[in-house]
C-alpha positions in Angstrom: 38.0 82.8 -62.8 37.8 84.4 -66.5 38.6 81.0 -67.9 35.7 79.3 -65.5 33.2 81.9 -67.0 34.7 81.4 -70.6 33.8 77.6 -70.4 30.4 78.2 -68.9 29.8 80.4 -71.6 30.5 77.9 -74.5 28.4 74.8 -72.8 26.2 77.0 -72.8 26.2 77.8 -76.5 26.7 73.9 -76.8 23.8 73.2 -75.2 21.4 75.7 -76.7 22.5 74.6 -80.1 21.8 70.6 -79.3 18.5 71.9 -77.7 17.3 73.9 -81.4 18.7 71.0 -83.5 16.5 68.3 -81.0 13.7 71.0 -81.6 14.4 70.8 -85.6 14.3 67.2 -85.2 11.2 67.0 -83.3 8.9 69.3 -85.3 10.5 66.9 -88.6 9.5 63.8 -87.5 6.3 65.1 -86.0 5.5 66.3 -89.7 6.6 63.0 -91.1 4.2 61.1 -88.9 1.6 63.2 -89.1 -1.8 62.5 -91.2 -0.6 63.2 -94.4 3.0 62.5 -93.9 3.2 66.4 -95.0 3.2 65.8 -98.0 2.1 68.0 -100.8 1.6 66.7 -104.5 2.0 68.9 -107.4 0.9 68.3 -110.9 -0.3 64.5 -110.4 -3.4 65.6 -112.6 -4.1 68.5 -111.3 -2.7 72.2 -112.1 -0.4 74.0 -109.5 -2.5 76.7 -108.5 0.3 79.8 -109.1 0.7 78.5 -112.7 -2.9 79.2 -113.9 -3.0 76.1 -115.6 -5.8 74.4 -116.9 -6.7 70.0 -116.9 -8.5 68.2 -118.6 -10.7 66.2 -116.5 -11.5 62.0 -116.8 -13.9 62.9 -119.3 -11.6 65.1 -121.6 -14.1 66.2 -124.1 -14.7 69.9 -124.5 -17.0 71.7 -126.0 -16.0 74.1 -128.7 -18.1 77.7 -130.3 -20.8 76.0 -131.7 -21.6 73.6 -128.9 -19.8 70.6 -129.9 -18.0 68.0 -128.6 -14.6 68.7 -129.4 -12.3 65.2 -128.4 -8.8 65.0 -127.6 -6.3 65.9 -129.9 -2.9 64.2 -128.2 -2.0 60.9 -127.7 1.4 59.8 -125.5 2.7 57.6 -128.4 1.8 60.6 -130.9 4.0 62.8 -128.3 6.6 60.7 -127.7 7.3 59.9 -131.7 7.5 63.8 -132.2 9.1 65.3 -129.0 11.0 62.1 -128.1 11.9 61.2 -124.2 11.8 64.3 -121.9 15.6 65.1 -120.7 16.8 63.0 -117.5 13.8 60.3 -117.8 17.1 57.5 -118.2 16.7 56.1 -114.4 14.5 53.1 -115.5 11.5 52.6 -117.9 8.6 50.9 -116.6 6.2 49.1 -118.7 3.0 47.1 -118.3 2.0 45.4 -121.1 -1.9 45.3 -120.0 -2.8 48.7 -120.3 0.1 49.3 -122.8 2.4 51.4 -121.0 6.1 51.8 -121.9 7.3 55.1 -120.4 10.4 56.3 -119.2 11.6 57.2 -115.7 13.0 60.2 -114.3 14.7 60.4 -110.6 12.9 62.9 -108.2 14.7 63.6 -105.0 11.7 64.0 -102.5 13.8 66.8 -100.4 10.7 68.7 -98.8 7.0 68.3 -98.8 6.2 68.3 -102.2 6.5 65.8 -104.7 7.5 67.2 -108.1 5.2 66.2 -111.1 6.7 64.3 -114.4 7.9 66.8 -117.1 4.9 66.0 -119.1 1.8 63.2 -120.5 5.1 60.5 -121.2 7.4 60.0 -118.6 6.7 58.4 -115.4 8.7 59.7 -111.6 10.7 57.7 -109.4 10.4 59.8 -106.2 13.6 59.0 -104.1 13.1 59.3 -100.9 16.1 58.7 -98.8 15.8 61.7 -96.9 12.7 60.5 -95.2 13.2 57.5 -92.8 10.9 54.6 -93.5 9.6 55.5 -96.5 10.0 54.6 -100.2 13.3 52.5 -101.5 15.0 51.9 -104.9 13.6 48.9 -107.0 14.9 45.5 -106.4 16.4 46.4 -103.1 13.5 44.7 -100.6 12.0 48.6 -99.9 9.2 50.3 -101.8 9.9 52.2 -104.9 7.0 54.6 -105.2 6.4 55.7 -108.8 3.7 59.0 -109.8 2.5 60.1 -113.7 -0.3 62.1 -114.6 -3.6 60.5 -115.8 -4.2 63.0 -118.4 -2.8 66.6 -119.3 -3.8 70.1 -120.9 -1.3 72.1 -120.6 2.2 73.5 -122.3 4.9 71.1 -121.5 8.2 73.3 -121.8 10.8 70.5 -123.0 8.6 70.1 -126.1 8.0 73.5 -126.6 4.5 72.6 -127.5 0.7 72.4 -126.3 -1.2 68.8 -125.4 -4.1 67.9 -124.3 -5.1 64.1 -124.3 -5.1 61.0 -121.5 -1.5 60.7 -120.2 0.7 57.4 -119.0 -1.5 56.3 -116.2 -5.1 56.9 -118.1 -5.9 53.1 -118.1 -4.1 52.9 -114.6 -7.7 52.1 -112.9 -8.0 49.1 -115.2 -5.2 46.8 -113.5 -6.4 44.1 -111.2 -4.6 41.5 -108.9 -2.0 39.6 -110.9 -1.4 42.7 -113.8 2.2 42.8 -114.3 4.5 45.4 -114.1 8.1 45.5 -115.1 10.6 47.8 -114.3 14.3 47.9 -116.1 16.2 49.0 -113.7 20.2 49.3 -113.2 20.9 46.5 -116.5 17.8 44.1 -115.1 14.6 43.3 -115.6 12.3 43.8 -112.4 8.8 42.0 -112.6 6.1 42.7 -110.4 2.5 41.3 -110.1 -0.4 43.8 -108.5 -1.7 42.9 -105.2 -4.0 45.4 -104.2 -5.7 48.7 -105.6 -7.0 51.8 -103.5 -9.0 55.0 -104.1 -8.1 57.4 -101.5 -9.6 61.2 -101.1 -7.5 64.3 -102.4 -8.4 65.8 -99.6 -8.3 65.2 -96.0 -6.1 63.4 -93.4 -4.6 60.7 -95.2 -1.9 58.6 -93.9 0.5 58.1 -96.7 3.0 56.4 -94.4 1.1 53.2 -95.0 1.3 53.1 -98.4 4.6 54.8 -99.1 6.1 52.9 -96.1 9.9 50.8 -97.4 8.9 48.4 -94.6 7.5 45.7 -96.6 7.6 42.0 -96.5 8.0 41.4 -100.2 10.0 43.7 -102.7 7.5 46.0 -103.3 6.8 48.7 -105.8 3.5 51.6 -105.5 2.3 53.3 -108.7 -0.6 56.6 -107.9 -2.0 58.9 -109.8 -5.1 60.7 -110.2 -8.8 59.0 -109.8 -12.3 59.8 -108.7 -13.7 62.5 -110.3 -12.8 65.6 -111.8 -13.7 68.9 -110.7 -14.0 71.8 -113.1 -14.7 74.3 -110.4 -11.3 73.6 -109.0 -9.2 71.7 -111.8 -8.7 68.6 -109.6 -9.6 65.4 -108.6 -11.7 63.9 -105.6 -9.6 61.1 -105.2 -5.8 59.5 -105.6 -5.5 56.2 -107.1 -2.6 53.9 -105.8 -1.2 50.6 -106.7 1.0 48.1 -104.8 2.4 45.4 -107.0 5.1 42.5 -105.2 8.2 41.5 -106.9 7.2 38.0 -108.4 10.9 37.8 -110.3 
């Protein structure tokens, strides 16, 4: 009789655990599919709001004591030649000649809601994300390898121990067309990649970013976003997200 009640017990236990892990799965998936994918994205030209961080906006002028125009002081090549390539940024490097663009790539592993931002105005992230079904893929592999930089900075970047403000990696991202090319080195190759599309979508709101960050693709496919619209002072941030979708031509 005891061992009858012992068993009980434990399918019990069995079954409440399958019954909290299908739960788990349940409220995951409905987040993944959800308007926004549940996504939240840090730093993509905009400043986290517990950092106290300020941007500078499209038009990064600002206006100094005596009323002035006071322009940008930073450039990425200027960065780059002092502070060199920001540590782990030795995944790929992605270039596109049109807009003169030559940045390095770090590796982001997407393992929650929130995308983390590059170190800084140079490099350029690969955002990995594996751990979400149907979305992203590495480059080359038939998927779609979505890539993020800022369009512009003011801030301290910590691996250079030093200040910047200026137009980042993407700043001329707006001026690619159907046909730019993009190339990504990637694992001792040469990807190449010819846009297809470009897209404005709002900051704010239901977006669906399953469509565009979706791996199921009919063409080896890469995505490239950053910030667009225009910039708000009031709240540091953009109106709008500006997204790329470029198909492998070789």
């Amino acid at each position: 009789m005891r061992s009858s009640e012992s068993g009980r017990r434990v399918q019990l236990v069995l079954w409440s655990v399958i019954g909290i892990v299908a739960l788990i799965a349940v409220v995951l998936i409905a987040t993944a599919n959800s308007g926004d994918s549940g996504f939240r994205f840090l730093g993509i030209g905009q400043a986290s709001e517990d950092t106290g961080l300020d941007t500078v906006g499209r038009q990064i002028h600002e206006e100094g004591d005596d009323g002035e125009v006071v322009p940008p002081v930073d450039s990425v090549e200027d960065f780059a030649a002092a502070h060199g390539n920001p540590p782990n940024t030795d995944f790929a490097r992605l270039r596109i000649p049109a807009i003169n663009v030559n940045a390095p790539v770090g590796r982001w592993i997407v393992d929650s809601t929130i995308m983390p931002e590059p170190y800084g105005p140079v490099d350029v992230a690969y955002y990995d994300m594996s751990g979400w079904a149907g979305l992203g893929g590495f480059p080359g592999e038939g998927g779609n390898a979505v890539f993020g930089a800022h369009v512009d900075l003011n801030r301290y970047v910590s691996y250079a121990d030093d200040d910047y403000r200026g137009p980042a990696v993407f700043w001329s991202l707006d001026q690619l067309g159907a046909g730019s090319v993009i190339e990504v080195d990637y694992a001792g190759q040469t990807l190449r990649y010819a846009v297809v599309w470009t897209e404005q979508v709002p900051a704010s709101g239901e977006v669906n970013w399953r469509q565009y960050f979706t791996s199921d693709v009919a063409v080896d496919s890469i995505t490239l976003y950053t910030c667009g619209g225009e910039f708000d002072g009031a709240t540091a941030s953009y109106t709008h997200r500006l997204i790329v979708r470029a198909e492998r031509i070789s």
